[in-house]
SEKOLDREN-578077 format. One line per field, with one value per atom (N, C-alpha, C): x, y, z; atom name. Coordinates in steps of 0.02 Angstrom, whole numbers. Example, Ala and Ser with C-alpha at 12.3 -4.5 7.8 and 13.67 -1.06 7.14 Angstrom:
u: c(660,615,660,642,684,645) .
v: c(-284,-225,-165,-112,-53,2) .
w: c(390,390,390,354,357,394) .
site: c(N,CA,C,N,CA,C) .
***
This chain:
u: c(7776,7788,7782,7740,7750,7804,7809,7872,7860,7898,7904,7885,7821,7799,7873,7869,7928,7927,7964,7945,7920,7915,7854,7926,7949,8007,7988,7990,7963,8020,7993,8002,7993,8027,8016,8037,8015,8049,8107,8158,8217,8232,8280,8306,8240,8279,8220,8148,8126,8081,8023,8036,7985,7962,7896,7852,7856,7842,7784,7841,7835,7852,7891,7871,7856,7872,7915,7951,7956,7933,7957,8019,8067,8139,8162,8175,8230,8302,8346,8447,8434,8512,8545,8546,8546,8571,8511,8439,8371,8344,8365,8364,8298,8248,8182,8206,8202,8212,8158,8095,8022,8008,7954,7933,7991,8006,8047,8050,8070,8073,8088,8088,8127,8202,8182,8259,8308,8304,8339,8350,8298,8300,8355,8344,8384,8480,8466,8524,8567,8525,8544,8563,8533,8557,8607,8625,8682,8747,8740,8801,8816,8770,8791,8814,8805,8828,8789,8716,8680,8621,8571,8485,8446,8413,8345,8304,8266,8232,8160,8106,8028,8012,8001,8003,7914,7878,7814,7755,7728,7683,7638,7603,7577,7547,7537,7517,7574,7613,7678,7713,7756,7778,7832,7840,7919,7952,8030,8067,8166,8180,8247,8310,8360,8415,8460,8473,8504,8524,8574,8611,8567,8538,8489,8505,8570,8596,8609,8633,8625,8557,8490,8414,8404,8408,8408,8437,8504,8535,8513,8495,8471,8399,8353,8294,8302,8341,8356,8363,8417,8433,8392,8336,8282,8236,8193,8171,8206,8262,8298,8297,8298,8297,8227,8166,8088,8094,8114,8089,8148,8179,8230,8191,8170,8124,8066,8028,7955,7961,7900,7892,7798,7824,7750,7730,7666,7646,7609,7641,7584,7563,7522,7466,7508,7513,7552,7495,7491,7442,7468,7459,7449,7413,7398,7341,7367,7304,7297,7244,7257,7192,7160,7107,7057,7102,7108,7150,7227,7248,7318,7356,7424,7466,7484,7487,7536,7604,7662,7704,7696,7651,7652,7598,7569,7528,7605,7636,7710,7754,7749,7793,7754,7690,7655,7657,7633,7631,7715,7787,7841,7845,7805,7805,7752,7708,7666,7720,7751,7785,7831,7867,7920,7869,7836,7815,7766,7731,7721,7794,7836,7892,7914,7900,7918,7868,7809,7767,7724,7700,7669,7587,7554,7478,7491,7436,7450,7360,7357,7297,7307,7255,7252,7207,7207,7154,7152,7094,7068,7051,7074,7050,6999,6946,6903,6886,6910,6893,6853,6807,6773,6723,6736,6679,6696,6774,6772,6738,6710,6648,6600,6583,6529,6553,6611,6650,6693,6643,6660,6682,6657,6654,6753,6772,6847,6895,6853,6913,6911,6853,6825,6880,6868,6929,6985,7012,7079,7083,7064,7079,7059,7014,7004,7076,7093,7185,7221,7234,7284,7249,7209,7209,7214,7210,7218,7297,7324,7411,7450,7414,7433,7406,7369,7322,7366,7415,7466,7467,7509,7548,7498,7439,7418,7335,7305,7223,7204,7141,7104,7066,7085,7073,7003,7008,6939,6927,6873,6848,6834,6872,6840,6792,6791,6741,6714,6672,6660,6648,6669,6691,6686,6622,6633,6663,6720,6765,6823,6826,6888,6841,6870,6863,6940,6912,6965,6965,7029,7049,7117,7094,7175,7172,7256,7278,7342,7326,7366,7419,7481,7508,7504,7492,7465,7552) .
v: c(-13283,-13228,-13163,-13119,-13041,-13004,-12961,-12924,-12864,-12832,-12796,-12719,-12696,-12635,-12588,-12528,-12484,-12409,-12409,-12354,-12305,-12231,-12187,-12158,-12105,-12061,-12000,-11940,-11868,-11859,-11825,-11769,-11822,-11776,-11833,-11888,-11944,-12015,-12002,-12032,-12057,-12124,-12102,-12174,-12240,-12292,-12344,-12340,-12289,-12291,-12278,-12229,-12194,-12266,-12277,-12351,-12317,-12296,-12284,-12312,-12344,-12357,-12320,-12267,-12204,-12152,-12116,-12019,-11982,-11934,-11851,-11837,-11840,-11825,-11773,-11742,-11678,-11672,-11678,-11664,-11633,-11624,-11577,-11501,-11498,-11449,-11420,-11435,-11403,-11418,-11466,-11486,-11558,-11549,-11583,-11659,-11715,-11762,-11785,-11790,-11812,-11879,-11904,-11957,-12023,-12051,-12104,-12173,-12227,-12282,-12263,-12285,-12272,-12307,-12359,-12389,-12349,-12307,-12263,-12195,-12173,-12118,-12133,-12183,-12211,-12221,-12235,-12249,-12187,-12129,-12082,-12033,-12050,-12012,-12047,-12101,-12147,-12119,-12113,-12090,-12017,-11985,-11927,-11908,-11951,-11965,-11925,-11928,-11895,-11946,-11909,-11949,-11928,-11976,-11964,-11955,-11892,-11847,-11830,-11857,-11848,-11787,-11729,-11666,-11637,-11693,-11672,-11749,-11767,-11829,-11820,-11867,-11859,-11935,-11923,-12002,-12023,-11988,-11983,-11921,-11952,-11906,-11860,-11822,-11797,-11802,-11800,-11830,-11776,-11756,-11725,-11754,-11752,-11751,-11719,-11720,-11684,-11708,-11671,-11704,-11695,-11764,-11748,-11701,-11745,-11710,-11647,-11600,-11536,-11495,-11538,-11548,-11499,-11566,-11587,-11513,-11493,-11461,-11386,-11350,-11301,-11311,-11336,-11339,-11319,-11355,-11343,-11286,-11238,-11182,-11124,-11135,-11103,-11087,-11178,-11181,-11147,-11136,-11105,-11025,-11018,-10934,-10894,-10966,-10931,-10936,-10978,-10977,-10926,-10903,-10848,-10759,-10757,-10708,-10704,-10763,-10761,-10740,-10695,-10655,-10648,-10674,-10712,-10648,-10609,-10556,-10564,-10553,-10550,-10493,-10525,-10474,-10434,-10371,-10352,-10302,-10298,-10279,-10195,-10149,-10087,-10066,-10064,-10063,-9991,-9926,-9886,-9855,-9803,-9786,-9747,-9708,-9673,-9590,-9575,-9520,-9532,-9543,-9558,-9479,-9466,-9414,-9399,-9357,-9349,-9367,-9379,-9391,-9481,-9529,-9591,-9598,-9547,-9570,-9566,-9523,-9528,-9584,-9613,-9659,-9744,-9744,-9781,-9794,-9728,-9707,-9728,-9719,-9741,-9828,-9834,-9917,-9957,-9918,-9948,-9940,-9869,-9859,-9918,-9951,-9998,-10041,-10066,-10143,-10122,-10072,-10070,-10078,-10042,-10036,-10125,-10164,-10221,-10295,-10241,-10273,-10294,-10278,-10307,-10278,-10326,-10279,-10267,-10211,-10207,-10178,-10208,-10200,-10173,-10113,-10051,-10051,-10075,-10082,-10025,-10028,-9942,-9963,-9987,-10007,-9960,-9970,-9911,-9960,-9941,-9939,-9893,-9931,-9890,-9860,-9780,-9714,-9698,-9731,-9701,-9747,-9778,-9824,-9774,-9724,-9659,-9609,-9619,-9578,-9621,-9666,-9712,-9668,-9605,-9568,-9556,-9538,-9513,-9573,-9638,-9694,-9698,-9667,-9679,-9631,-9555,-9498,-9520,-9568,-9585,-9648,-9670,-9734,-9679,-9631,-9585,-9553,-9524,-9493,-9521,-9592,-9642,-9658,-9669,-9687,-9620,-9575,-9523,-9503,-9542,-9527,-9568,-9603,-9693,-9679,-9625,-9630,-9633,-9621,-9635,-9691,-9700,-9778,-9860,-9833,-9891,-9904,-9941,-9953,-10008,-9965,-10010,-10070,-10130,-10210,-10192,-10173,-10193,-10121,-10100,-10028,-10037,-9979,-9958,-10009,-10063,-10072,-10080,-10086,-10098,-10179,-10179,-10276,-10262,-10235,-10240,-10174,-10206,-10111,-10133,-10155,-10144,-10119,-10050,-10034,-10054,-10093,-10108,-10109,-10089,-10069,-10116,-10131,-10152,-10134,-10096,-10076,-10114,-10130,-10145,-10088,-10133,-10092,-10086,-10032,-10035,-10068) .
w: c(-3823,-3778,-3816,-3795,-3814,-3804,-3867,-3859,-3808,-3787,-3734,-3769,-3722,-3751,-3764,-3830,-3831,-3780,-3742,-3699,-3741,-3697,-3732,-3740,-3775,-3771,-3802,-3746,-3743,-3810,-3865,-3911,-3975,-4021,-4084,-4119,-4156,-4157,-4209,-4190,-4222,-4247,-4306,-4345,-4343,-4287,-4301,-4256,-4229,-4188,-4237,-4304,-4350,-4370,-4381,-4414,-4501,-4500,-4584,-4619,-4680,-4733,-4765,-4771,-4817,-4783,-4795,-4776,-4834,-4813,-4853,-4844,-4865,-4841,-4857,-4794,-4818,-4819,-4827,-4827,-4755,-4748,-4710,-4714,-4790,-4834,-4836,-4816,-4839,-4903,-4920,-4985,-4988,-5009,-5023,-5073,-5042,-5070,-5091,-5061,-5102,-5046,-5054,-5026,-5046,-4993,-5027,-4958,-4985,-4907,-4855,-4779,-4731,-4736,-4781,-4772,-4816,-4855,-4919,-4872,-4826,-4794,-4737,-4696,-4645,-4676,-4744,-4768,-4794,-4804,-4831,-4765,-4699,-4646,-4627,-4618,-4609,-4641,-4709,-4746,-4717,-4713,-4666,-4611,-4569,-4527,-4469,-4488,-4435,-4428,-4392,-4353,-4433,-4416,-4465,-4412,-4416,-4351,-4381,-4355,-4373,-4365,-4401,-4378,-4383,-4431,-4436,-4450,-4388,-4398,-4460,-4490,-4545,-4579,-4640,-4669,-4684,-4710,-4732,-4684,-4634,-4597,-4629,-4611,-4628,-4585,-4623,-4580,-4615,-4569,-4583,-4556,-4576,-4567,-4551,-4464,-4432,-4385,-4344,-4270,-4216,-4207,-4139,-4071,-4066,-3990,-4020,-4052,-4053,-4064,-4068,-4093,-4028,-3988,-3918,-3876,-3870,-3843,-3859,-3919,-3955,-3914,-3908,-3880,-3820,-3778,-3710,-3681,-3709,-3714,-3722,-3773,-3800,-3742,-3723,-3643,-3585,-3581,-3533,-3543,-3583,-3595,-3603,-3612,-3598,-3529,-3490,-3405,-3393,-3393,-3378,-3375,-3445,-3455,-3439,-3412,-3386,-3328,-3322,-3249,-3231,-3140,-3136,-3106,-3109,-3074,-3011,-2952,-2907,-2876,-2808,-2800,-2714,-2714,-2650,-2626,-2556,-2509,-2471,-2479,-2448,-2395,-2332,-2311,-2265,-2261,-2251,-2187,-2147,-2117,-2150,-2151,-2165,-2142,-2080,-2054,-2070,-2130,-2141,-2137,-2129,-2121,-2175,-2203,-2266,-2267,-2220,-2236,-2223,-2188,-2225,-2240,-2307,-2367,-2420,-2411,-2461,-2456,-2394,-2363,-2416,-2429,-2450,-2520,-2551,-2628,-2639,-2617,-2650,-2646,-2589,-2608,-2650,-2660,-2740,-2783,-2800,-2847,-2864,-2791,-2826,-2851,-2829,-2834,-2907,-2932,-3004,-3060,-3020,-3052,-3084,-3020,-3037,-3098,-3095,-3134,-3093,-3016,-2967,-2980,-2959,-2954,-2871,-2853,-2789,-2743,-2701,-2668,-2611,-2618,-2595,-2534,-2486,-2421,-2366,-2340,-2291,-2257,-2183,-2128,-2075,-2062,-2017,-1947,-1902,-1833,-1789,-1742,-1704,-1731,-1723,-1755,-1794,-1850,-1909,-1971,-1932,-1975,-1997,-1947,-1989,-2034,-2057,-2091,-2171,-2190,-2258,-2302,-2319,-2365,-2367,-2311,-2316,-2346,-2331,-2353,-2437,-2442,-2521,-2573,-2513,-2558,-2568,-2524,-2505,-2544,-2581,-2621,-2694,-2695,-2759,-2765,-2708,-2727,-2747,-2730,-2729,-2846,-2819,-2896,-2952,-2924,-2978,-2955,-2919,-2918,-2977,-2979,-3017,-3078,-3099,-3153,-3231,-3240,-3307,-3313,-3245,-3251,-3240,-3222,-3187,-3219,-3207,-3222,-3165,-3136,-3100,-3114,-3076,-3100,-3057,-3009,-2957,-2929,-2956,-2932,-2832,-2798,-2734,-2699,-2667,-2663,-2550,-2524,-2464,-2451,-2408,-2366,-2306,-2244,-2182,-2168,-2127,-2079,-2144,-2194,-2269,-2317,-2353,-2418,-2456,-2507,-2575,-2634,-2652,-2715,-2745,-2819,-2838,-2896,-2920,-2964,-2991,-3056,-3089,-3149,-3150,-3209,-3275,-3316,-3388,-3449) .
site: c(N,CA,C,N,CA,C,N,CA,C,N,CA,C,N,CA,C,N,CA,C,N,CA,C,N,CA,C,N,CA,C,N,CA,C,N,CA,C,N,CA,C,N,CA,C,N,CA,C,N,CA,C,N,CA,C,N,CA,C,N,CA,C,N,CA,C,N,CA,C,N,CA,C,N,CA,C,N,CA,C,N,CA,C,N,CA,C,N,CA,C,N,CA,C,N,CA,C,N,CA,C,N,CA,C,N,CA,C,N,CA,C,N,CA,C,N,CA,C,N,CA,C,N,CA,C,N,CA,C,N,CA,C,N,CA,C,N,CA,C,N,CA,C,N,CA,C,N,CA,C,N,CA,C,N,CA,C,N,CA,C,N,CA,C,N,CA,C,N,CA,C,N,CA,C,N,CA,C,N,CA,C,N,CA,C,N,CA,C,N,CA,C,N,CA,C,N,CA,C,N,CA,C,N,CA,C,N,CA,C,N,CA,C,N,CA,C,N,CA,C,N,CA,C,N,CA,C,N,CA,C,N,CA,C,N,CA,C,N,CA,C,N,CA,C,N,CA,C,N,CA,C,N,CA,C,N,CA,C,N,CA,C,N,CA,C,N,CA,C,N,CA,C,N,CA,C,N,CA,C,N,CA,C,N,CA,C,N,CA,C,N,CA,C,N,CA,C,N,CA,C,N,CA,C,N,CA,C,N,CA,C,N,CA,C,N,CA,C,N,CA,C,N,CA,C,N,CA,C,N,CA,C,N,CA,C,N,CA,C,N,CA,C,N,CA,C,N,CA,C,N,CA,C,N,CA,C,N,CA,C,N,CA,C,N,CA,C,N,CA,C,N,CA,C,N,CA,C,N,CA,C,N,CA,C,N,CA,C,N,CA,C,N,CA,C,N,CA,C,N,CA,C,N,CA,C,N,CA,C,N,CA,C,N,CA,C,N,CA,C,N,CA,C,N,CA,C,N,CA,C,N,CA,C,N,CA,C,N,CA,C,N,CA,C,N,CA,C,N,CA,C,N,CA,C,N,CA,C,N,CA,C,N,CA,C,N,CA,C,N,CA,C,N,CA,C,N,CA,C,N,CA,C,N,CA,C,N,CA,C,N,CA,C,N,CA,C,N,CA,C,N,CA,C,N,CA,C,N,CA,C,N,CA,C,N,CA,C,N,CA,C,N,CA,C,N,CA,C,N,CA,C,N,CA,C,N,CA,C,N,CA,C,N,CA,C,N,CA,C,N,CA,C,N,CA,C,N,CA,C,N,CA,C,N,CA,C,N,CA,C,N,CA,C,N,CA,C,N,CA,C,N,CA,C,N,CA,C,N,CA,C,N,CA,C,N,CA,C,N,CA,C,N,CA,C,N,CA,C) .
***
């Protein structure tokens, strides 16, 4: 009868799971023991009263001496505090007429403002209906203002461009 495959186990091998013969051993202490058996290494983490922990595969792996579960727990924490600080950027939509008012072209421009504020890219759209289809040129000024409002804080990902009755624009934050 075959022995029973050893499960796979996510991170690095411990005590009896390491095969090789042969370890680089390091202490607790940081202290370089040299190539030596697994059974002398195993025995020397034993007296310590910690894991013999594979910290680098190899011909001769290395292998340290340390408390896994605090290995373990320190990692965790680490992972927890990159997904904490990661921030996913997306893409937020503006959409404008061609004859816009000045008081909601202001009403507009403070809501790019948050959403750059937040790290957002944001796409800038000019809707033309009807007969102000013969009048492209005004949606063009009006995405030219908007970007020379933004022009410190921001850089254009996708220059002005025409799509039908949409001219678009998206600006990102620098």
């Amino acid at each position: 009868m075959a022995a029973p495959p050893s499960k796979k186990v996510k991170g690095p091998r411990i005590n009896r799971d390491i095969t090789n013969p042969k370890v680089l051993l390091i202490l607790e202490d940081g202290e370089k023991k040299g190539v030596v058996a697994l059974d002398e290494a195993l025995a020397a983490a034993r007296a310590a009263g910690l894991d013999l922990v594979e910290v680098g595969p190899a011909d001769i792996p290395v292998c340290k001496v340390l408390d896994y579960g605090k290995l373990r727990f320190e990692n965790q924490k680490k992972k927890a505090a990159n997904r904490k600080n990661q921030r996913t950027q997306s893409l937020k939509e503006i959409k404008m007429r061609p004859n816009i008012d000045v008081h909601d072209y202001g009403v507009k421009i403070r809501a790019m403002e948050k959403f750059f504020d937040r790290g957002d890219k944001v796409k800038v759209t000019v809707r033309f209906r009807g007969r102000e289809m013969a009048h492209m040129d005004r949606g063009m000024d009006l995405l030219k203002r908007v970007q020379e409002d933004f022009e410190e804080t921001t850089k254009v990902e996708f220059a002005p461009k025409t799509e039908g009755r949409l001219m678009v624009m998206v600006l990102a934050p620098k």
